[in-house]
N, C-alpha and C positions, 0 to 999 in steps of 0.2 A: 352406667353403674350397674352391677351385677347384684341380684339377690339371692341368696343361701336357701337351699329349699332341698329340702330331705327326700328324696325317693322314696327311702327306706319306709313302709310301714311302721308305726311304734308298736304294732302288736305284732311283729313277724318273731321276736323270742320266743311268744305262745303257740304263734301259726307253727314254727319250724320242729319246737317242740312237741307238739301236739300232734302229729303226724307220728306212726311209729310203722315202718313197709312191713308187709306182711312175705310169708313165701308166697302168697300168690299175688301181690304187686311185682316183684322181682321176678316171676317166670310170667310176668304179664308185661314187663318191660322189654326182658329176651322177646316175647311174641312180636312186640311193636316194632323191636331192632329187624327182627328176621323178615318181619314183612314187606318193609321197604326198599331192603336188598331184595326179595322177590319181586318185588314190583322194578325196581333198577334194572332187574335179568331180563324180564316180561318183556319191558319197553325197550331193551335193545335189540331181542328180535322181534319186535312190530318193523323194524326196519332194514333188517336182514336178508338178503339175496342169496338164495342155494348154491351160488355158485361163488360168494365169496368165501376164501379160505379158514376165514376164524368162525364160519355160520356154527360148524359144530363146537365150537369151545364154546359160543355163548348158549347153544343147547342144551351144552352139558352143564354151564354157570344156572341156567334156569332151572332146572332139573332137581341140581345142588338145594339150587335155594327154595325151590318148593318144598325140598324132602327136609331142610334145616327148621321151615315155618312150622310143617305139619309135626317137626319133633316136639318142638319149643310148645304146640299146643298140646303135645300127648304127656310133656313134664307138667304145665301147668297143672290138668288132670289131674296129678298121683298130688299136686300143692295141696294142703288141708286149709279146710274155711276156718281163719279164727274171728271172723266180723260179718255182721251182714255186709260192709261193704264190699266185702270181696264175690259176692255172688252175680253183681254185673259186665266183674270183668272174666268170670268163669261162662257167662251166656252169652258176651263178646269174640273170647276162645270158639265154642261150641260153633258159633254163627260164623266165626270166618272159615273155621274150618269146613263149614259147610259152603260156603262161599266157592274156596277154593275146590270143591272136588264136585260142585253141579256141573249137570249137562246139557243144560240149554240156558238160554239168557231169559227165559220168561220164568225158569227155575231159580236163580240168581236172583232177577228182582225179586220175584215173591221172598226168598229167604230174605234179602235186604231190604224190605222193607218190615220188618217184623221189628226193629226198633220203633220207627215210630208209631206202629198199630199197637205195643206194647209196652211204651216209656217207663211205669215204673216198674217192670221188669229188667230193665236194660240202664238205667241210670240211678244213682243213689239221693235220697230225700233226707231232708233235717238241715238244720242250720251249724251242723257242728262242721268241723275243721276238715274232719276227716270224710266226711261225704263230699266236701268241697272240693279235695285233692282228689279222690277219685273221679270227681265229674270230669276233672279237667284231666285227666289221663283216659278219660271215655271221649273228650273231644276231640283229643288230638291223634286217639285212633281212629274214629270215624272220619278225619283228612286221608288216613291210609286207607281206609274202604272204600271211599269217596272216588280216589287213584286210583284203586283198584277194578272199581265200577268200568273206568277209562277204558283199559285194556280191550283190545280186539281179540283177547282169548273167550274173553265173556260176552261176542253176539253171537248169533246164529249166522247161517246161511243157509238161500233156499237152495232149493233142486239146480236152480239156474247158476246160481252163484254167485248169486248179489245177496249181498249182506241185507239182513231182517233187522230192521231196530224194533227193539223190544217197546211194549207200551209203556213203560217209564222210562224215563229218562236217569241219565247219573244226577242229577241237579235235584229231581224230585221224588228221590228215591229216599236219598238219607236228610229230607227236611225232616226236623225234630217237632214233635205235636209242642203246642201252647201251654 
């Protein structure tokens, strides 16, 4: 015998309601779309041979989609704050964009770990609805950092040309403080 059991929240008319996107939730959504397609570009040439024929299309795909991240972060930019919540996905922006255009991996971590050295900076506080939805739009961007972290674009290499791993790790980089 089956038993009848609601999914549904009974307060999700309030939750859904009570939520109202901001211009900069919506040019923080573009950010999150665009970056994962940069990360799709990334990781298909980690795997790429010079001398296969499509090596330069997915060059030029990677290229694309870096220059489409770094737009989507330069619109967010011109987005106006109408909440305090909107100020940790404006230092989210700031951080990948910096993310994206460091020069070594020990640069990289240190920018990446400035979330957790600076939590409520970087995450929204209070029990209301709406710092709720943004957290959770700060989590499921930090998966794409996380990804990000992944790439062979962001180690080093020595003089010899073996790859330097950085003192942190991806794993222990974007743990969130207590």
């Amino acid at each position: 015998m089956a038993d009848c059991i609601s999914t549904t929240s009974f307060r999700f008319p309030k939750v859904a309601a009570s939520f109202r996107a901001t211009p900069m939730t919506v040019k923080f959504g573009a950010v999150m779309r665009n970056l994962a397609s940069y990360i799709e570009a990334e990781r298909d040439l980690e795997h790429c041979d010079s001398v296969d024929p499509s090596c330069d299309a997915w060059i030029r795909d990677a290229e694309r989609a870096r220059a489409h991240v770094l737009d989507a972060i330069s619109a967010l930019h011109a987005a106006p704050i109408l909440r305090a919540e909107d100020m940790p996905l404006r230092r989210y922006a700031e951080l990948t964009q910096m993310l994206i255009q460091s020069d070594s991996a020990t640069q990289f971590c240190a920018i990446a770990a400035l979330p957790a050295r600076f939590y409520q900076l970087f995450h929204c506080s209070g029990p209301d609805l709406t710092a709720h939805r943004v957290n959770l739009l700060i989590a499921a961007f930090d998966q794409h950092l996380h990804a990000l972290a992944t790439l062979s674009d962001f180690t080093d290499f020595s003089a010899t040309g073996e790859m330097v791993a950085p003192s942190v790790t991806a794993d222990t980089m974007w743990a969130t403080a207590a």
